[in-house]
C-alpha positions as protocol buffer text, in pm:
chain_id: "A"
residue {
  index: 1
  type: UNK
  ca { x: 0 y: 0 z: 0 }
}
residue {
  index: 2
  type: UNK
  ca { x: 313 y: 245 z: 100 }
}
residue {
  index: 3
  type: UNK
  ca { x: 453 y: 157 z: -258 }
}
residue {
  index: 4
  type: UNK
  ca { x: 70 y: 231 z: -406 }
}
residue {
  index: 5
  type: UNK
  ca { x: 91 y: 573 z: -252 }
}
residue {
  index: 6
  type: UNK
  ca { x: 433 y: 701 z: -331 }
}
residue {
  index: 7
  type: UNK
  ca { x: 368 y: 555 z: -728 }
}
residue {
  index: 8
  type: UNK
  ca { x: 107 y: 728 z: -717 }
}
residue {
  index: 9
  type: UNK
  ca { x: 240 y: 1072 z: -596 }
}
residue {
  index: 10
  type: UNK
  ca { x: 557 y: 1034 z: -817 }
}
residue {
  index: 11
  type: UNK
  ca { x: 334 y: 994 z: -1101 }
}
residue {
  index: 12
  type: UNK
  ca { x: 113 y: 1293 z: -1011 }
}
residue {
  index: 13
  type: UNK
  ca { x: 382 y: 1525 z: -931 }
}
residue {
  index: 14
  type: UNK
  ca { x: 546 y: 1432 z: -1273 }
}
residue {
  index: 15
  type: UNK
  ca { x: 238 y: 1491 z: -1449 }
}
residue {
  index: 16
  type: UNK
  ca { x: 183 y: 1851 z: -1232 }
}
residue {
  index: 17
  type: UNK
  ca { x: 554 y: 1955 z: -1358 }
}
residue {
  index: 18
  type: UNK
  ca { x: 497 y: 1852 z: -1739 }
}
residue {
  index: 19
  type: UNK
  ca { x: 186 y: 2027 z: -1759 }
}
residue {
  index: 20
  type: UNK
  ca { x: 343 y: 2361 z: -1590 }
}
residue {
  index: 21
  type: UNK
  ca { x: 634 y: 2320 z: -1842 }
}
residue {
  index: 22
  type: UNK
  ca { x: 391 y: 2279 z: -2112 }
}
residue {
  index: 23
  type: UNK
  ca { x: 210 y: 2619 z: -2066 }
}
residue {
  index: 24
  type: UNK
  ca { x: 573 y: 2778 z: -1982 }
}
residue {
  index: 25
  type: UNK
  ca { x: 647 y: 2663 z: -2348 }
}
residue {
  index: 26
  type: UNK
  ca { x: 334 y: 2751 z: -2467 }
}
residue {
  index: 27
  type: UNK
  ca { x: 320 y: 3088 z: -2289 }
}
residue {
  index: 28
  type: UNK
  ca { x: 718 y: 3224 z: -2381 }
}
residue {
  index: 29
  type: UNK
  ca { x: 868 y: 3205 z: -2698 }
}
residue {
  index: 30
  type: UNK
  ca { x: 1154 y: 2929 z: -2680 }
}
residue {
  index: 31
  type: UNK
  ca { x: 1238 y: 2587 z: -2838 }
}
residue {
  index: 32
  type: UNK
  ca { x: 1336 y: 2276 z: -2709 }
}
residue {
  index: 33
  type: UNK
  ca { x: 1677 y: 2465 z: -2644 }
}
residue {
  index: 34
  type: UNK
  ca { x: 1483 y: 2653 z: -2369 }
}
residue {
  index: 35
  type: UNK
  ca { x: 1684 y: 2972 z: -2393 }
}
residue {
  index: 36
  type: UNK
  ca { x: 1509 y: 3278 z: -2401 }
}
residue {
  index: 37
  type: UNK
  ca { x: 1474 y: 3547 z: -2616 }
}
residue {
  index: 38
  type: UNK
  ca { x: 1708 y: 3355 z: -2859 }
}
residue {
  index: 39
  type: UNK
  ca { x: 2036 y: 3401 z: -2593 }
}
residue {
  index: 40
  type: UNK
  ca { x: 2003 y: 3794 z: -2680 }
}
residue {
  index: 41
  type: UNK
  ca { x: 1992 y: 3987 z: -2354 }
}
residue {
  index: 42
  type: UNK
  ca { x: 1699 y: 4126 z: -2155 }
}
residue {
  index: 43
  type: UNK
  ca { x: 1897 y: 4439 z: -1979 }
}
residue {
  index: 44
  type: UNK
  ca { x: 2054 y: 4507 z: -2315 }
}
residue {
  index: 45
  type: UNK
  ca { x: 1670 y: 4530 z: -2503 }
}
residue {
  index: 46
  type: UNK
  ca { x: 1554 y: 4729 z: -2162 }
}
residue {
  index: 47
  type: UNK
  ca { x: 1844 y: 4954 z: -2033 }
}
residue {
  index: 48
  type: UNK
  ca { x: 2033 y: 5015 z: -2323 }
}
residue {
  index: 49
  type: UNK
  ca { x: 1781 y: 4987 z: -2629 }
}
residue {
  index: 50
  type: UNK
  ca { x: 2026 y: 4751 z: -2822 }
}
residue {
  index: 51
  type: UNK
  ca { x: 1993 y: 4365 z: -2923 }
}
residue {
  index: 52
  type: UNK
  ca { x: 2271 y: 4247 z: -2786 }
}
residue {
  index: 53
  type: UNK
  ca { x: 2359 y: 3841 z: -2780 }
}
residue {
  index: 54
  type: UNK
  ca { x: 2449 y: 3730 z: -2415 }
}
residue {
  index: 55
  type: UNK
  ca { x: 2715 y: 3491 z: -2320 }
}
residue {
  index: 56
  type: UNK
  ca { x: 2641 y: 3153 z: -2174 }
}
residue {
  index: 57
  type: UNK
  ca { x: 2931 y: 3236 z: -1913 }
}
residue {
  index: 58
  type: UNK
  ca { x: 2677 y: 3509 z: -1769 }
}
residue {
  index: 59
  type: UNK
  ca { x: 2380 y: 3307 z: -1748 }
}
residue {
  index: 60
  type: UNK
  ca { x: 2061 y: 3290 z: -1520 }
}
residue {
  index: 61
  type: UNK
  ca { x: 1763 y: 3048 z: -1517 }
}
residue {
  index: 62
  type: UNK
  ca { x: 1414 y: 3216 z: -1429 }
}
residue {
  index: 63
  type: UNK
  ca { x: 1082 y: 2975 z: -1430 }
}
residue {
  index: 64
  type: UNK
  ca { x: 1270 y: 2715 z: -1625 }
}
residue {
  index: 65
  type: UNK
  ca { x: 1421 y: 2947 z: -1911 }
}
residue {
  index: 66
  type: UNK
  ca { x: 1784 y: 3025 z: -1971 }
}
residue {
  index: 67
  type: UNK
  ca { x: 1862 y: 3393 z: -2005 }
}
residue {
  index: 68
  type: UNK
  ca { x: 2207 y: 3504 z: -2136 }
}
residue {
  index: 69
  type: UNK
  ca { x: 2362 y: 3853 z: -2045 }
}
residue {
  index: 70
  type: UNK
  ca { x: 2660 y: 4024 z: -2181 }
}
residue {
  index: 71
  type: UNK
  ca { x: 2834 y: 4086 z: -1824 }
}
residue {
  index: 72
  type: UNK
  ca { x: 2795 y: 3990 z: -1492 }
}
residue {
  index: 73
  type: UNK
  ca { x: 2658 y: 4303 z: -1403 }
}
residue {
  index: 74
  type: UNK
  ca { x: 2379 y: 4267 z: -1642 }
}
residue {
  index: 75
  type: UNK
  ca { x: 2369 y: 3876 z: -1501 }
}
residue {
  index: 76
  type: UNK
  ca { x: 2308 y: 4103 z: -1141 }
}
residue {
  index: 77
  type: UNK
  ca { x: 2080 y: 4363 z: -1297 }
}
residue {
  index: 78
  type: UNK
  ca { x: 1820 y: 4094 z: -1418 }
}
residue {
  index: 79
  type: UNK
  ca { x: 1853 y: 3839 z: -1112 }
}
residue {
  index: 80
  type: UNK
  ca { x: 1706 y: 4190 z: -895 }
}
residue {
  index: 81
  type: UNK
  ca { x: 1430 y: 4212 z: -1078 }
}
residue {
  index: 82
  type: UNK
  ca { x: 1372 y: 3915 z: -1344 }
}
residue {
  index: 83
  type: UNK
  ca { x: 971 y: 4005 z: -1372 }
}
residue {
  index: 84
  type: UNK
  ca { x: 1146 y: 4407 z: -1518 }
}
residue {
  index: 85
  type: UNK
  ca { x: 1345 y: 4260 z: -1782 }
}
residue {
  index: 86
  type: UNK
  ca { x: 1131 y: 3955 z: -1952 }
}
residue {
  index: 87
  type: UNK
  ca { x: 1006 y: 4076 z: -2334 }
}
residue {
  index: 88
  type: UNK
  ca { x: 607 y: 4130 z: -2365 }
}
residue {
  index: 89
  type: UNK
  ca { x: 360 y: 3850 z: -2457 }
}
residue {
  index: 90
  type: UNK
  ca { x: 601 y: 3575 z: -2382 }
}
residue {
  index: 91
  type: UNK
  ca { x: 873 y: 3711 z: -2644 }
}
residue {
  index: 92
  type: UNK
  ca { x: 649 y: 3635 z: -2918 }
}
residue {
  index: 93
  type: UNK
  ca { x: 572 y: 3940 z: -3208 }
}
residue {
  index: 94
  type: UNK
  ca { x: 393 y: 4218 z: -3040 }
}
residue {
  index: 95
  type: UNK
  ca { x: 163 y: 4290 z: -3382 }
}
residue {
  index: 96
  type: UNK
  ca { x: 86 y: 3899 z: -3382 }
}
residue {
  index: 97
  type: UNK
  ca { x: -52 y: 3886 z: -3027 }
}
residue {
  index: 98
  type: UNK
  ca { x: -254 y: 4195 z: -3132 }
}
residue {
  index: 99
  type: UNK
  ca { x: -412 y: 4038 z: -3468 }
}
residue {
  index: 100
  type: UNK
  ca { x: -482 y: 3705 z: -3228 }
}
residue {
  index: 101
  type: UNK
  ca { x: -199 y: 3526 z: -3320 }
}
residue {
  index: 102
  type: UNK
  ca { x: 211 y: 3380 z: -3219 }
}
residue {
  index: 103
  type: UNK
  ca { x: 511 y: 3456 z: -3432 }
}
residue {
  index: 104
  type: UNK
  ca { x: 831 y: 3372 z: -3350 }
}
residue {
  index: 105
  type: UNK
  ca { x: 1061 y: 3691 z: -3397 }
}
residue {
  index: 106
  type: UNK
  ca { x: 1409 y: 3849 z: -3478 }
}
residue {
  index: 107
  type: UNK
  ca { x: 1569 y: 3927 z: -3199 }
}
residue {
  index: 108
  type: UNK
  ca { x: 1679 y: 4260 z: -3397 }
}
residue {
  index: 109
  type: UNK
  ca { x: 1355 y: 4374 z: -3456 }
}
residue {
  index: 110
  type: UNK
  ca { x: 1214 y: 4564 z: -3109 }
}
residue {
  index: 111
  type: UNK
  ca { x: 1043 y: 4870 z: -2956 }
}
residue {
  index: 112
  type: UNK
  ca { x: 1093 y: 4983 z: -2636 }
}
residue {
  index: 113
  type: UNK
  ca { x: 818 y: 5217 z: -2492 }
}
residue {
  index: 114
  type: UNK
  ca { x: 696 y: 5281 z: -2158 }
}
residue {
  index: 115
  type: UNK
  ca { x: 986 y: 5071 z: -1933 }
}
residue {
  index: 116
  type: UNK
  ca { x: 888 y: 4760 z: -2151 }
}
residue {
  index: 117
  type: UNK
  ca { x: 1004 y: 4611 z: -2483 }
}
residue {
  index: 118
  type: UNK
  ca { x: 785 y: 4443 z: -2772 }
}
residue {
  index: 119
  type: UNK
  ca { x: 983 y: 4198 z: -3014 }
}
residue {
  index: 120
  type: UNK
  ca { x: 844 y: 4129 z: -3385 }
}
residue {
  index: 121
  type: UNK
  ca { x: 868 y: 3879 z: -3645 }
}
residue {
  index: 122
  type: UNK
  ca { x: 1070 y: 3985 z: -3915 }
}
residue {
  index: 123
  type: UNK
  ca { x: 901 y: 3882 z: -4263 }
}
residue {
  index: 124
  type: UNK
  ca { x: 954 y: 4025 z: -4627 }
}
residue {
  index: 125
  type: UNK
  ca { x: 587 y: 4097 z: -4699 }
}
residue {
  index: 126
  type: UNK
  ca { x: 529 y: 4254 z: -4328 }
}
residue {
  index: 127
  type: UNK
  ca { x: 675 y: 4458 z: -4136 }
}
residue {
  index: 128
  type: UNK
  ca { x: 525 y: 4428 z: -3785 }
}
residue {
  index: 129
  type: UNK
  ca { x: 784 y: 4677 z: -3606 }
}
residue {
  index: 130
  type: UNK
  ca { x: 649 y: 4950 z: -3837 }
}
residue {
  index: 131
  type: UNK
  ca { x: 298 y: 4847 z: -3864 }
}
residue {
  index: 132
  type: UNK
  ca { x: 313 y: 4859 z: -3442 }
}
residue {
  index: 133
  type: UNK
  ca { x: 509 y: 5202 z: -3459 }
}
residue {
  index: 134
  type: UNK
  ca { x: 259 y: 5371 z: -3728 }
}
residue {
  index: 135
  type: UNK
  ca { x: -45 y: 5282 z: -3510 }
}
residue {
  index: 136
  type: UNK
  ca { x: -195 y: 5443 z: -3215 }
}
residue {
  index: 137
  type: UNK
  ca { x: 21 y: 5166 z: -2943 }
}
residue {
  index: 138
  type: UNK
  ca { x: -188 y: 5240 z: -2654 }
}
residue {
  index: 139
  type: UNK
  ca { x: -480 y: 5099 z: -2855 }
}
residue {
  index: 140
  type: UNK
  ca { x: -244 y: 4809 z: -2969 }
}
residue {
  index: 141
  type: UNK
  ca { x: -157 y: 4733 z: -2659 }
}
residue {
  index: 142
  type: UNK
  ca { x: -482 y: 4718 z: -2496 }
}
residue {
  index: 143
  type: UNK
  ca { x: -610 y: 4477 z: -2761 }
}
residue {
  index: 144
  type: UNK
  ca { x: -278 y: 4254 z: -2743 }
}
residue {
  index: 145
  type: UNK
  ca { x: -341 y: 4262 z: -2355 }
}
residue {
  index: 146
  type: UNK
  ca { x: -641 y: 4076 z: -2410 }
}
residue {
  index: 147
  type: UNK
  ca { x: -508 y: 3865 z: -2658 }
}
residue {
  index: 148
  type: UNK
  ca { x: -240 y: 3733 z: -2454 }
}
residue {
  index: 149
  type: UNK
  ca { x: -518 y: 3622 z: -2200 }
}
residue {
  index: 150
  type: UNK
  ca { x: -648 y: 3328 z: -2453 }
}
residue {
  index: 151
  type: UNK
  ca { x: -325 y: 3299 z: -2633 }
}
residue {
  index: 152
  type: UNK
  ca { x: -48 y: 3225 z: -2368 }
}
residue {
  index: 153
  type: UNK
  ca { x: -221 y: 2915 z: -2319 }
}
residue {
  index: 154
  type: UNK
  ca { x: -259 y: 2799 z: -2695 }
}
C-alpha cells in the first residue's frame, strides 16, 4: 500500500511539472533549447535599447528558461528584478498577439516604450515593427493585452 501511494504521488507530481512546463512553453517564446529570447539579452533590449547576444558564461535560469547577459553586471541587474526585464507576450511578435496570433521573432527587430520592450517577427511581406510604430500603441496594446489572456495558453 506504501509503494501504491508514493507511485502514485511520483506519477502525479510528474504529471503537475509537465503540464506547468507545457504552458511555460506555450506561454514564452523558446524551443526545445529553452533559452530565451534567442540568448540575446533582456537588460541590453531594456536599459540600453540595443539587441545584444548574451554569453552563456553570464547566465541565469528564471521559471525554467535560460537567459544570457553580456556581463555579470547585467547577469546582477536581471537576477534583482527578473519580472522588469522579460520581453512582452512571452517574447512572441507584439503585432501577432494583437491580430490574435504567435510569431516567432528576430531578436533585432524591437520597440521599447513605456519601461517595456515588444519583439516582432521579421518577414519580407510585413513589417510588424512599423505596422506597431505607425499605429496608435496604446490601442495596440490594450487589444494585445487581451489577446495574450487566450493565447499564452494555446
Amino acid at each position: 500500500m506504501k509503494n501504491l501511494i508514493k507511485s502514485t504521488i511520483l506519477v502525479l507530481a510528474f504529471v503537475v511539472s509537465t503540464a506547468t512546463f507545457a504552458q511555460d512553453k506555450k506561454a514564452n517564446n523558446i524551443d526545445d533549447s529553452k533559452i530565451g529570447l534567442q540568448g540575446y539579452s533582456a537588460v541590453s533590449y531594456l536599459d540600453l535599447g540595443l539587441a545584444q547576444r548574451g554569453s552563456k558564461q553570464f547566465k541565469t535560469t528564471h521559471k525554467g528558461i535560460a537567459y544570457y547577459f553580456t556581463s555579470a553586471e547585467q547577469k546582477s541587474t536581471f537576477d534583482k528584478n527578473p519580472e522588469k526585464y522579460l520581453p512582452q507576450y512571452g517574447g512572441f511578435c507584439a503585432f501577432g498577439i494583437y491580430a490574435g496570433a504567435k510569431f516567432r521573432t528576430d531578436p533585432n527587430k524591437f520597440v521599447v516604450s513605456n519601461g517595456k520592450y515588444y519583439l516582432f517577427l521579421n518577414d519580407v511581406e510585413v513589417d510588424a515593427k512599423q505596422l506597431w510604430v505607425s499605429e496608435k500603441e496604446s490601442k495596440l496594446v490594450k487589444t494585445a493585452d487581451k489577446n495574450w489572456k487566450s493565447l499564452r495558453t494555446k
